[in-house]
C-alpha positions as CSV (number, residue, x, y, z in Angstrom):
1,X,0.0,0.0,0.0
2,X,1.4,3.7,-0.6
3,X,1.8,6.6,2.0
4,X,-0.7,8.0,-0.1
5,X,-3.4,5.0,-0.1
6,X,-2.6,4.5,3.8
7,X,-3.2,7.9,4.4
8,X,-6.7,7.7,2.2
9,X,-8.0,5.1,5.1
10,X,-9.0,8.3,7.5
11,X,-11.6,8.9,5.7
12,X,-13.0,5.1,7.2
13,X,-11.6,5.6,11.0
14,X,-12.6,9.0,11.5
15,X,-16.6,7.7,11.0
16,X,-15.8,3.9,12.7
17,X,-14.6,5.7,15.7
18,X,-17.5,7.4,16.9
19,X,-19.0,4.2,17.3
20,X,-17.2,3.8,20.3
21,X,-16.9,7.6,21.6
22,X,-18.7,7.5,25.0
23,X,-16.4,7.8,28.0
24,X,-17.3,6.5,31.3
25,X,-15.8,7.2,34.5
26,X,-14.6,5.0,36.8
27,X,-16.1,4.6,40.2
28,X,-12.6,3.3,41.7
29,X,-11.6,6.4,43.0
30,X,-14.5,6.8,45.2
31,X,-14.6,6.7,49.4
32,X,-15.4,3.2,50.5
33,X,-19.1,2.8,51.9
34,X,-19.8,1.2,55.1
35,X,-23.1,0.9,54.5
36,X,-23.8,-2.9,54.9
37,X,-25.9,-3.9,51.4
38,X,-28.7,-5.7,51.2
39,X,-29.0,-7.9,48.3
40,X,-33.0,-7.7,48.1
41,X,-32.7,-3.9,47.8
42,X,-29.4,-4.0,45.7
43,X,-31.5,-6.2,42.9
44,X,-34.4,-3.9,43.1
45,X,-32.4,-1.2,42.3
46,X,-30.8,-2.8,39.1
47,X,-33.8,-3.6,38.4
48,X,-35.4,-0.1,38.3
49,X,-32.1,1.2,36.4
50,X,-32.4,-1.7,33.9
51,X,-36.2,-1.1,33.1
52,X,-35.5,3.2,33.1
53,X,-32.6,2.1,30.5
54,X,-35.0,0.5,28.8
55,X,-37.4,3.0,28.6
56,X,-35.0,5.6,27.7
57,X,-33.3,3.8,24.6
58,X,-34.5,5.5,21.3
59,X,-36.2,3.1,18.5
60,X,-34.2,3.2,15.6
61,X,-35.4,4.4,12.2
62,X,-32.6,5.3,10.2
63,X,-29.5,4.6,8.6
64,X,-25.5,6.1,8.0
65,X,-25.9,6.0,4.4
66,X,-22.8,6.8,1.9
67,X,-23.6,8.7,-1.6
68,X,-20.9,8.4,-4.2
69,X,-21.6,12.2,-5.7
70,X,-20.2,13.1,-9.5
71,X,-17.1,14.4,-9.7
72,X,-16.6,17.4,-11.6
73,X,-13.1,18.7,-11.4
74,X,-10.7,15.9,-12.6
75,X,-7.9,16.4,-10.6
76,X,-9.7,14.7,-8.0
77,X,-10.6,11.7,-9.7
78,X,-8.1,9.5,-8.8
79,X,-8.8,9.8,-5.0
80,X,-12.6,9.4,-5.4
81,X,-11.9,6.1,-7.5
82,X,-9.7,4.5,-4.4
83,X,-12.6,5.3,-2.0
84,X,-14.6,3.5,-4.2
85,X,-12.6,0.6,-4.9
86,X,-11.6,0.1,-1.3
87,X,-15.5,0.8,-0.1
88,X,-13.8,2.7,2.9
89,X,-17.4,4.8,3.8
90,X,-19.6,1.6,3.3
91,X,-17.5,-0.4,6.0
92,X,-17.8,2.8,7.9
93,X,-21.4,3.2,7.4
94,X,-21.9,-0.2,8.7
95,X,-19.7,-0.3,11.9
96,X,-22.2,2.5,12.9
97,X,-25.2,1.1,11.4
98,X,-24.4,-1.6,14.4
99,X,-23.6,0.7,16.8
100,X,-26.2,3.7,16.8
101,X,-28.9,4.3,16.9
102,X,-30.5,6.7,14.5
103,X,-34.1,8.5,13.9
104,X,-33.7,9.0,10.5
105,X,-30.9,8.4,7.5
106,X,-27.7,10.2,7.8
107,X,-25.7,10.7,4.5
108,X,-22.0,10.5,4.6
109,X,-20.2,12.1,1.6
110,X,-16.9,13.2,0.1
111,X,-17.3,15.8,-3.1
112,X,-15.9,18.6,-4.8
113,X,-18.1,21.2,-3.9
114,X,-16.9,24.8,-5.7
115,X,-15.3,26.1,-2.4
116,X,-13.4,24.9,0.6
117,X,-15.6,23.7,2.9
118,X,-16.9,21.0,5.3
119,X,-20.3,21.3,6.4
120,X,-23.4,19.3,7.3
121,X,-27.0,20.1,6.1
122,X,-29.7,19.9,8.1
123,X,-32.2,20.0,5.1
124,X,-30.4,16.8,3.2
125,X,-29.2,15.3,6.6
126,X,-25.7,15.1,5.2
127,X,-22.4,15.3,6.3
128,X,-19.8,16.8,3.4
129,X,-16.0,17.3,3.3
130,X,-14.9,19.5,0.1
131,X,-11.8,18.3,-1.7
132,X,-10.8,21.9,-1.8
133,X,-10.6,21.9,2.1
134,X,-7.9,19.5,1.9
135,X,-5.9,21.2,-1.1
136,X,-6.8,24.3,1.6
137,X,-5.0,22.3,4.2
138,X,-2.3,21.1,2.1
139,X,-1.0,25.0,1.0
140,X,-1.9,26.3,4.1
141,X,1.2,24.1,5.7
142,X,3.3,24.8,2.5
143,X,3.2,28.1,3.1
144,X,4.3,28.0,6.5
145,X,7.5,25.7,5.5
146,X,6.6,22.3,5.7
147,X,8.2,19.8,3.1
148,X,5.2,18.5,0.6
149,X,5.6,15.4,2.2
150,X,4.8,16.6,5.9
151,X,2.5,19.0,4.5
152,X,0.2,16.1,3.5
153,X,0.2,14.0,6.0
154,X,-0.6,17.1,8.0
155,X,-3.8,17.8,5.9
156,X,-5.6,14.5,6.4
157,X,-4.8,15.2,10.3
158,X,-6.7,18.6,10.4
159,X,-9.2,16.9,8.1
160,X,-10.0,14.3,10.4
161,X,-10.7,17.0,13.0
162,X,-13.0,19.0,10.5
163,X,-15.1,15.8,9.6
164,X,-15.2,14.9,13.6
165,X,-16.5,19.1,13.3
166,X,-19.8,18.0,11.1
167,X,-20.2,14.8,12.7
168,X,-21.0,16.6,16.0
169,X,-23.1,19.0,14.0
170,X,-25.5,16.3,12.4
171,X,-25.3,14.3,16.5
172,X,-26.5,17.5,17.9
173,X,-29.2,17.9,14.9
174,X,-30.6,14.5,14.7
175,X,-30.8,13.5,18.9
176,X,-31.7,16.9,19.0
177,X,-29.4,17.6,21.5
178,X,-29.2,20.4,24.4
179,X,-26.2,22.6,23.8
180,X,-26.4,25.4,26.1
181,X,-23.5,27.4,24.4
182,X,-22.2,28.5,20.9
183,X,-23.0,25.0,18.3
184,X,-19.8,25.8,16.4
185,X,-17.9,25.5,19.6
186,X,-20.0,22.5,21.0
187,X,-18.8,20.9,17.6
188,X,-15.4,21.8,17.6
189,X,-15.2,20.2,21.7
190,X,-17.0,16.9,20.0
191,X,-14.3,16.5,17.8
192,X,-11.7,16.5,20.6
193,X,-13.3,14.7,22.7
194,X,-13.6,11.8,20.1
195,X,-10.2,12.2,19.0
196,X,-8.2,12.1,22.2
197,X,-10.3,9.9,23.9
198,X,-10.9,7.1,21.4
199,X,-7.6,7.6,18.7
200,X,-4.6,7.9,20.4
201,X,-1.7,9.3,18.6
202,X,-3.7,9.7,15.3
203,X,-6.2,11.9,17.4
204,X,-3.7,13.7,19.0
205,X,-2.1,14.6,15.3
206,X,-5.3,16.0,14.5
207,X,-6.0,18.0,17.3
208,X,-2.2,19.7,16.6
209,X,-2.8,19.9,12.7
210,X,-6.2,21.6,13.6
211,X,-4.5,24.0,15.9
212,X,-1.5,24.6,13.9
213,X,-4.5,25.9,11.3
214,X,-6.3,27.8,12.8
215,X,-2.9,29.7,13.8
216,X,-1.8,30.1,10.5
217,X,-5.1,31.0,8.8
218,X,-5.4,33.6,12.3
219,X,-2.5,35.7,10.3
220,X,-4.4,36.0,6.9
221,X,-7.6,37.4,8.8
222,X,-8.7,40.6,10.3
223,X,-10.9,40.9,13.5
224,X,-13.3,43.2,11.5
225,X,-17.2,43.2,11.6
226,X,-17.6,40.1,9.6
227,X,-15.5,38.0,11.7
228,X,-16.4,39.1,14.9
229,X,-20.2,38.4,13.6
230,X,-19.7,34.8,12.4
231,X,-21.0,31.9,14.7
232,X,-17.3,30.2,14.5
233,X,-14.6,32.0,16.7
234,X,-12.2,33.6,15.6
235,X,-9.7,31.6,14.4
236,X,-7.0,32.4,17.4
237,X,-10.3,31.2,19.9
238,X,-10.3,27.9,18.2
239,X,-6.3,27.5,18.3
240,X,-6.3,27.9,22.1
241,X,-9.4,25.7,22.7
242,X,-7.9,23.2,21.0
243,X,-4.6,23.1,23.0
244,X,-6.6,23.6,26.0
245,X,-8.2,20.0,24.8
246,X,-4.5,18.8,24.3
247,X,-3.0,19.9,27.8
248,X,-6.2,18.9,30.0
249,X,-6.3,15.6,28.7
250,X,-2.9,14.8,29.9
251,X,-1.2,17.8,31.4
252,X,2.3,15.9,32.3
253,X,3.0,14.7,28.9
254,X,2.1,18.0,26.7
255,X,3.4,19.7,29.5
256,X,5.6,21.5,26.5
257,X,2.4,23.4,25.8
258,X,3.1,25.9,28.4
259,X,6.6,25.3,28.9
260,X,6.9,26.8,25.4
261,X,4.5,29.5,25.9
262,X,1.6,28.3,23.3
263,X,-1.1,28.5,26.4
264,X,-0.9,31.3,29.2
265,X,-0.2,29.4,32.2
266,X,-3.6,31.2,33.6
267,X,-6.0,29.1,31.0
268,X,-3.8,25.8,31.1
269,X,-4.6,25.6,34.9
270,X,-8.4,25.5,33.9
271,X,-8.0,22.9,31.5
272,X,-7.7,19.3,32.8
273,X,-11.2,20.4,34.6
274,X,-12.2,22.3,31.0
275,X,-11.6,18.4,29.1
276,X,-13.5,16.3,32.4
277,X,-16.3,18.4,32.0
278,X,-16.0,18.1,27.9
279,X,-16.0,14.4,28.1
280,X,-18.4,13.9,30.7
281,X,-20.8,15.9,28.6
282,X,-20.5,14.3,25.3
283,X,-20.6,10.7,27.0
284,X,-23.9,11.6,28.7
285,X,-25.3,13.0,25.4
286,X,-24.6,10.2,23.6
287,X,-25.8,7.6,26.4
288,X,-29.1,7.0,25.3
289,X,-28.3,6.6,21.6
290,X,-26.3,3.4,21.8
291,X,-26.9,0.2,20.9
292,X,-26.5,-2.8,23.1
């Protein structure tokens, strides 16, 4: 298999992993009771839990489905025809056909779209990444003096993190789920959460690729008006979120985060707290949608 055909098989782990994305914690750290238990009431109480469970799973009526859209710009037919061949989104589709459950069909697509973008529409239920968003990617970390090699490798990382992005949008949209604060930022924490919770290194990558974009793409816009209006942050907002993620999730080994002075020392002593209450979140928002 090439670097390039390897690095093609995101597009498959980045769906299979939220199959797996809720996070529970463990009761091991808690104080001993000394409270003698009774095994009449302990079996009534799983009882009660099991039948609430039960009563709180959702029926499921739909289906992760992948469209294979037309390809209009050529230069992008060779990587459409390996995801194709190598049914990457179908396997996908059915690891979390198994595993979710779902009120109505999800569409999962890869397409060039006109512009660079990534999004997810609410109307068609349908979860898009834009080819130009990676050829975005790829020049973005050209231009700030990485070898092509590097440079592409980096751009599937940050793409992972953008398709993790609209896969929290269409969660939140379908379950119809309660976000209290901004969507955009509620999205951008989903993606996090899934990648350094569920894909180790690979996750980690794309949380640094994502942040190492947003910084560079921070120097070719102005806080006017228009940004400051937009329901994303800014750009230098998202960059420090997403090390926040980084350093909260394991302060002691991306300790270098602060060290090097990428995150005040002020916000990094909020974050492990910042990533608990992240994870704890999305795993309790997710609970009910899982199937056994």
């Amino acid at each position: 298999m090439s670097r390039h055909q390897s690095n093609l098989l995101v597009v498959s782990a980045i769906l299979i992993v939220v199959t797996t994305a809720c996070f529970y914690r463990s009761g091991r750290d808690s104080e001993p009771s000394n409270t003698p238990i009774n095994p009449t009431e302990s079996a009534d109480t799983i009882a009660k839990e099991n039948k609430k469970a039960d009563e709180n799973r959702k029926t499921d009526k739909g289906d992760f489905i992948v469209k294979h859209l037309e390809i209009k710009n050529s230069r992008y037919d060779e990587i459409a025809l390996q995801i194709k061949e190598e049914k990457l989104l179908e396997k996908a589709a059915d690891k979390l056909n198994r595993t979710l459950i779902l009120p109505n069909d999800i569409y999962l697509r890869t397409k060039d779209c006109g512009e660079v973008n990534a999004f997810y529409d609410s109307g068609e239920r349908a979860v898009t990444v834009c080819y130009e968003l990676m050829e975005h990617f790829y020049k973005a970390f050209r231009s700030d003096g990485l070898s092509d090699e590097k440079a592409y490798d980096k751009m599937f990382d940050a793409v992972r993190f953008a398709f993790l992005h609209e896969i929290g949008h269409a969660l939140i949209d379908v379950y119809q789920l309660p976000i209290t604060g901004n969507e955009e930022d509620a999205a951008d924490r989903c993606s996090s959460f899934i990648n350094l919770t569920e894909l180790g290194e690979d996750g980690v990558n794309a949380v640094i690729a994502a942040a190492d974009a947003f910084a560079i793409e921070s120097k070719n816009d102005s806080a006017g008006k228009r940004n400051l209006a937009d329901e994303h942050l800014l750009q230098e907002q998202r960059f420090y979120n997403s090390l926040c993620m980084l350093y909260g999730s394991d302060a002691e080994k991306h300790a270098y985060i602060t060290e090097e002075n990428y995150l005040p020392k002020e916000r990094a002593a909020r974050c492990p707290q910042e990533y608990e209450r992240t994870v704890q979140s999305w795993s309790d928002l997710l609970r009910n949608w899982r199937k056994e």
